[in-house]
C-alpha positions as a Markdown table, in Angstrom:
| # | Residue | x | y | z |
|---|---|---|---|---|
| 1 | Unk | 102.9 | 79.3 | 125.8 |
| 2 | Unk | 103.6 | 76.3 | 123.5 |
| 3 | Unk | 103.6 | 77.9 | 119.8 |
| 4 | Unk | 102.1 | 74.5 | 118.4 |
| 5 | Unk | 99.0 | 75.4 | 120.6 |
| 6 | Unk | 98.9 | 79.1 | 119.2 |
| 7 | Unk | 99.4 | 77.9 | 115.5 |
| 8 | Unk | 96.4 | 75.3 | 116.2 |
| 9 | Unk | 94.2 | 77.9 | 117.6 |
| 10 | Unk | 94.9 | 80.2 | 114.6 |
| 11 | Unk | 94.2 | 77.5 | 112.0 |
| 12 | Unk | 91.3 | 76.6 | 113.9 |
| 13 | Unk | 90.3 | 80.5 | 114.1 |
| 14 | Unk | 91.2 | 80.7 | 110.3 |
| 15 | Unk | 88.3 | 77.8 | 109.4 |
| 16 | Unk | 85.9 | 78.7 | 111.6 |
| 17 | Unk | 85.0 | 82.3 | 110.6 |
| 18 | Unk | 85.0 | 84.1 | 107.5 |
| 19 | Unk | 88.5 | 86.8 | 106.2 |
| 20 | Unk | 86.9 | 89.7 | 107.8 |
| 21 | Unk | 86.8 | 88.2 | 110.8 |
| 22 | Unk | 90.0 | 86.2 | 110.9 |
| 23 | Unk | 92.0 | 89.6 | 110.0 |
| 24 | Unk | 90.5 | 91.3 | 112.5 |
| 25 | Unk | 91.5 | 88.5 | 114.7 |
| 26 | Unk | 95.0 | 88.6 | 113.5 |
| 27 | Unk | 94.9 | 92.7 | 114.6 |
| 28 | Unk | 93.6 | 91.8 | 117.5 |
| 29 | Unk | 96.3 | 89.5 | 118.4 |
| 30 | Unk | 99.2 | 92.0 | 117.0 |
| 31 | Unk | 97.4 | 94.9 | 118.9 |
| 32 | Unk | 97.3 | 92.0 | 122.4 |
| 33 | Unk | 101.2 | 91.3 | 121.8 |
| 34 | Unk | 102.1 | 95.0 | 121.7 |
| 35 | Unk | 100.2 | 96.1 | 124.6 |
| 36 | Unk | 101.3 | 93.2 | 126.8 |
| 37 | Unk | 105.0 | 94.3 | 125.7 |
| 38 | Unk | 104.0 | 97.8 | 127.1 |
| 39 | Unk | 101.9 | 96.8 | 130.3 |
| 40 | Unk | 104.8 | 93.8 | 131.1 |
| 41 | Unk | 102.4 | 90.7 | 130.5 |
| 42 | Unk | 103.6 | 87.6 | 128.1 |
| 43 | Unk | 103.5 | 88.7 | 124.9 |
| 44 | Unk | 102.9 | 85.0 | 123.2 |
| 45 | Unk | 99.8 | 84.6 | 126.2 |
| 46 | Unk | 98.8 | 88.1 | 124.0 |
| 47 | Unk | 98.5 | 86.8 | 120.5 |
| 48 | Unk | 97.4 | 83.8 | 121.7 |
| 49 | Unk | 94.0 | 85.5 | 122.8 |
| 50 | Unk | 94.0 | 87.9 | 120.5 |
| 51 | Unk | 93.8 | 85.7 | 117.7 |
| 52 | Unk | 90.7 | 83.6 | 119.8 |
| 53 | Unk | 88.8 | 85.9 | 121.2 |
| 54 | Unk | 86.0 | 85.4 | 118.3 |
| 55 | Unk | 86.8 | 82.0 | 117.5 |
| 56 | Unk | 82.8 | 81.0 | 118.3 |
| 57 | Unk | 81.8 | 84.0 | 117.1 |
| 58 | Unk | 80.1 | 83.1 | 113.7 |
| 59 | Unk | 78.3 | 79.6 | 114.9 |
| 60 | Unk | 74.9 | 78.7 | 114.9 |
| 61 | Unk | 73.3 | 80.2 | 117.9 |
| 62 | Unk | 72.3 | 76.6 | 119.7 |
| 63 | Unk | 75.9 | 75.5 | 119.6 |
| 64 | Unk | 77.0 | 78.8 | 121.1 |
| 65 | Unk | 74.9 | 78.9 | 123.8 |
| 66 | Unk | 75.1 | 75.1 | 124.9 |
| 67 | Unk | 79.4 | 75.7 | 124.6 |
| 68 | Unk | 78.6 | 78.6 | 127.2 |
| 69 | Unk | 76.6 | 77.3 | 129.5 |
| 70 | Unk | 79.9 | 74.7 | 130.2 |
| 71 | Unk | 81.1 | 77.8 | 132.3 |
| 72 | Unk | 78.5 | 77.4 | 134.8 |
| 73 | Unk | 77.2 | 80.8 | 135.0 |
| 74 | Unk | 73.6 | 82.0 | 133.4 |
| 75 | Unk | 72.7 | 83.4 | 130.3 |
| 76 | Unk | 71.0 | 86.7 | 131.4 |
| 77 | Unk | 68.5 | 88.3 | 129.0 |
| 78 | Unk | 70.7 | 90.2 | 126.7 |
| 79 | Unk | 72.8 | 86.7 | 125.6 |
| 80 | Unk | 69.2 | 85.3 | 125.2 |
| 81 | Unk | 68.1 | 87.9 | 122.8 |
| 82 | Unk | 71.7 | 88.2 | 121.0 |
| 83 | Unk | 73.1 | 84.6 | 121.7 |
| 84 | Unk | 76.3 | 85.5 | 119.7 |
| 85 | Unk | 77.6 | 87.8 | 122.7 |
| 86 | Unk | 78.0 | 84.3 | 124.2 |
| 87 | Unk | 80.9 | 84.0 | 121.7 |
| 88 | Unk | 83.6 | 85.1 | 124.5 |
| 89 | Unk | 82.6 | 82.3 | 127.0 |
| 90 | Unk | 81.9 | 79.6 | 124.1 |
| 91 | Unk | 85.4 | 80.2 | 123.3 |
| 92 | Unk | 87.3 | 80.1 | 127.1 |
| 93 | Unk | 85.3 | 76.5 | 127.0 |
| 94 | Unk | 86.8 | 75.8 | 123.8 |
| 95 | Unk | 90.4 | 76.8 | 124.6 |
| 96 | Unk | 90.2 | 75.0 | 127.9 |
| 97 | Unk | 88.3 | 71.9 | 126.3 |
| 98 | Unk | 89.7 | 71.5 | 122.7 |
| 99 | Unk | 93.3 | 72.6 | 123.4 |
| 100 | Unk | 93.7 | 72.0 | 127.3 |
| 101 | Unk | 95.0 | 75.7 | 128.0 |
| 102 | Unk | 94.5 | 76.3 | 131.9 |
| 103 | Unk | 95.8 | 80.1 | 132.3 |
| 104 | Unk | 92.7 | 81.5 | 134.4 |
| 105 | Unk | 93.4 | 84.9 | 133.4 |
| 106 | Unk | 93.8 | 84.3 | 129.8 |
| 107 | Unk | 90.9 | 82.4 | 129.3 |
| 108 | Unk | 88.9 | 85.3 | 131.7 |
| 109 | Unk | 90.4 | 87.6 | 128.8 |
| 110 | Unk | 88.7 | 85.9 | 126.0 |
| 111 | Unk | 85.8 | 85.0 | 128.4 |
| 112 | Unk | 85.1 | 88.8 | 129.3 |
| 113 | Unk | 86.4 | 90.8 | 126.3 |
| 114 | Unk | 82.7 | 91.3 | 125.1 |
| 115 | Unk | 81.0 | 93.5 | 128.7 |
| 116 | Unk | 84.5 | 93.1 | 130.6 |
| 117 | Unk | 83.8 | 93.5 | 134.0 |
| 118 | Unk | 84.8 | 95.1 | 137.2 |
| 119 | Unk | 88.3 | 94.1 | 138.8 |
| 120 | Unk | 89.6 | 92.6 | 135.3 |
| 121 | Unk | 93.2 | 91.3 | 135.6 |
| 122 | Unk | 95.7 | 93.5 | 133.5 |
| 123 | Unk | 95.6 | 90.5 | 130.1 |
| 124 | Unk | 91.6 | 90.9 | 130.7 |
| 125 | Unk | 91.8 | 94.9 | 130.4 |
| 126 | Unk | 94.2 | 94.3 | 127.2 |
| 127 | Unk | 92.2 | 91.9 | 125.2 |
| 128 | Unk | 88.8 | 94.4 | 126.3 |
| 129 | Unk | 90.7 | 97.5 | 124.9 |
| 130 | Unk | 92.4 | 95.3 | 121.7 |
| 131 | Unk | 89.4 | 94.4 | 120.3 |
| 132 | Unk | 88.0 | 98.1 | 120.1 |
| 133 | Unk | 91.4 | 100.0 | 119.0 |
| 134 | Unk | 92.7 | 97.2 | 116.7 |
| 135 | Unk | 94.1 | 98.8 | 113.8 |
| 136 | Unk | 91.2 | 97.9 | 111.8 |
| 137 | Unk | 88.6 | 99.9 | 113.9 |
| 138 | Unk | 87.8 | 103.1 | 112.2 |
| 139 | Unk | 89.0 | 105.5 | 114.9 |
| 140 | Unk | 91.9 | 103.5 | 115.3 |
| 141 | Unk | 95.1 | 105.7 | 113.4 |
| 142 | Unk | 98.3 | 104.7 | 114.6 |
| 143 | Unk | 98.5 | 108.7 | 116.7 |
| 144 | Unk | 95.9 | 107.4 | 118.2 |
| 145 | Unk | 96.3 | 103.9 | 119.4 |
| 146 | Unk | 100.0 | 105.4 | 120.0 |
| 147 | Unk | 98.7 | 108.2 | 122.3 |
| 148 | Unk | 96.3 | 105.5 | 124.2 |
| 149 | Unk | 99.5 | 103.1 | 124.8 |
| 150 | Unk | 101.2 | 105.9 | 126.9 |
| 151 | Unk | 98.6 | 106.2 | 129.4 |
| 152 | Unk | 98.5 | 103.6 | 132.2 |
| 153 | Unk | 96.2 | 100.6 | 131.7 |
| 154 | Unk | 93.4 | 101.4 | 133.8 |
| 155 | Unk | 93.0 | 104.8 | 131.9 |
| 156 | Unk | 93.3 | 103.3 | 128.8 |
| 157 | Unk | 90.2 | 100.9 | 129.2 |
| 158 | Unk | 88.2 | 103.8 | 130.8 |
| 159 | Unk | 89.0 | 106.1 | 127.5 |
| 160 | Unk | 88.2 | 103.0 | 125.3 |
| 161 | Unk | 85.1 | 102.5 | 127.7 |
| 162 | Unk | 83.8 | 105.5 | 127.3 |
| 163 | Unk | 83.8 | 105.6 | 123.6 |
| 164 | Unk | 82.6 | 102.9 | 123.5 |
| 165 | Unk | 79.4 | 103.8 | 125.5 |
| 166 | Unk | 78.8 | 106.9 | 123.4 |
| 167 | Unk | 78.7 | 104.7 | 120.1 |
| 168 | Unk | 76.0 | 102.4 | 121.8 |
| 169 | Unk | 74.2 | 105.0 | 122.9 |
| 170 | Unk | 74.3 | 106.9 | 119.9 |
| 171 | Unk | 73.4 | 103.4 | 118.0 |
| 172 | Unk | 70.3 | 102.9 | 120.7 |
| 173 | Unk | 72.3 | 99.3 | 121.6 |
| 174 | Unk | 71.4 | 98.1 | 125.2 |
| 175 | Unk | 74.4 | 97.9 | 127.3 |
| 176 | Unk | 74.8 | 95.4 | 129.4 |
| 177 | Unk | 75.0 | 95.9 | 133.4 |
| 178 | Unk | 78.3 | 94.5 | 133.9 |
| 179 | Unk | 79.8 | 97.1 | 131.8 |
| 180 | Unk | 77.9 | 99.7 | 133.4 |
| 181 | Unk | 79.2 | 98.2 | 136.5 |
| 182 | Unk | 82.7 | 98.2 | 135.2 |
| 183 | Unk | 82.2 | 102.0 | 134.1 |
| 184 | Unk | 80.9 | 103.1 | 137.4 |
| 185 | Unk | 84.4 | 101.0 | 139.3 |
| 186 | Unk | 86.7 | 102.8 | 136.9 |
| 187 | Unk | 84.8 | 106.4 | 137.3 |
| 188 | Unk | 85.5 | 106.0 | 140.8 |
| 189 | Unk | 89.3 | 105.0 | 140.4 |
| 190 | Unk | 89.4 | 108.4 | 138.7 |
| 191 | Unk | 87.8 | 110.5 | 140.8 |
């Protein structure tokens, strides 16, 4: 990956949402480089969607949407309520639009990180997990993201998954089908 492109991307990301955000980005992107280093994937294709995966997060709700709808797929009821969860596929079309990348399964990475989905390609299973374990994630110590990085990858996003489902639960969040979906493939890879 071109490192112009990434350093555009993160100056972009930098503008376009506020420190919180960008730093979690940036933790996001470390945690995306180390994991592809562990899992054999490119680690530059790692930062690269670490740092974008929110890059749409934080604009207005009408421009979010009408970026997504660029991918060609519908906006089920969920997005509708909470357009921000769009943020994922706003950004892919961004990437791909703005800064001509064409890696399919990088911009399915930033496109799914948000529900993921079943049969996610290994940098789509990264950037899902990433996002939740990032060093800036309150259950995320080092033991423990340390601990996570020696299990295989599919066991990894099922843990992550799981916990994941327990705080929406306990938070009375919907969940949306696809990741129920994805829950119910990976329960049956473990069985």
């Amino acid at each position: 990956m071109d490192s112009q492109i990434i350093e555009r991307v993160r100056q972009y990301v930098m503008g376009a949402v506020k420190t919180p955000r960008y730093e979690h980005s940036v933790r996001t992107a470390e945690t995306c480089r180390r994991m592809c280093s562990v899992y054999g994937q490119d680690t530059e294709l790692g930062y690269l969607m670490g740092i974008a995966h929110d890059m749409c997060k934080e604009m207005q709700p009408r421009l979010i949407i009408s970026l997504a709808l660029n991918d060609g797929k519908p906006v089920s009821a969920l997005e509708s309520e909470k357009p921000s969860l769009l943020h994922g596929r706003a950004a892919a079309v961004k990437l791909y639009n703005d800064y001509g990348i064409d890696n399919v399964q990088l911009l399915n990475a930033v496109r799914n990180h948000t529900f993921g989905r079943p049969g996610m390609c290994d940098l789509e299973k990264i950037l899902y997990v990433a996002d939740k374990i990032e060093p800036g994630r309150p259950q995320s110590s080092s033991g423990y993201i340390d601990r996570l990085l020696k299990l295989d990858l599919d066991t990894v996003v099922f843990k992550v998954l799981e916990d994941n489902l327990a705080y929406l639960k306990s938070k009375k969040k919907a969940i949306a089908p696809i990741t129920v979906q994805l829950y119910e493939s990976l329960k049956d890879l473990k069985q």
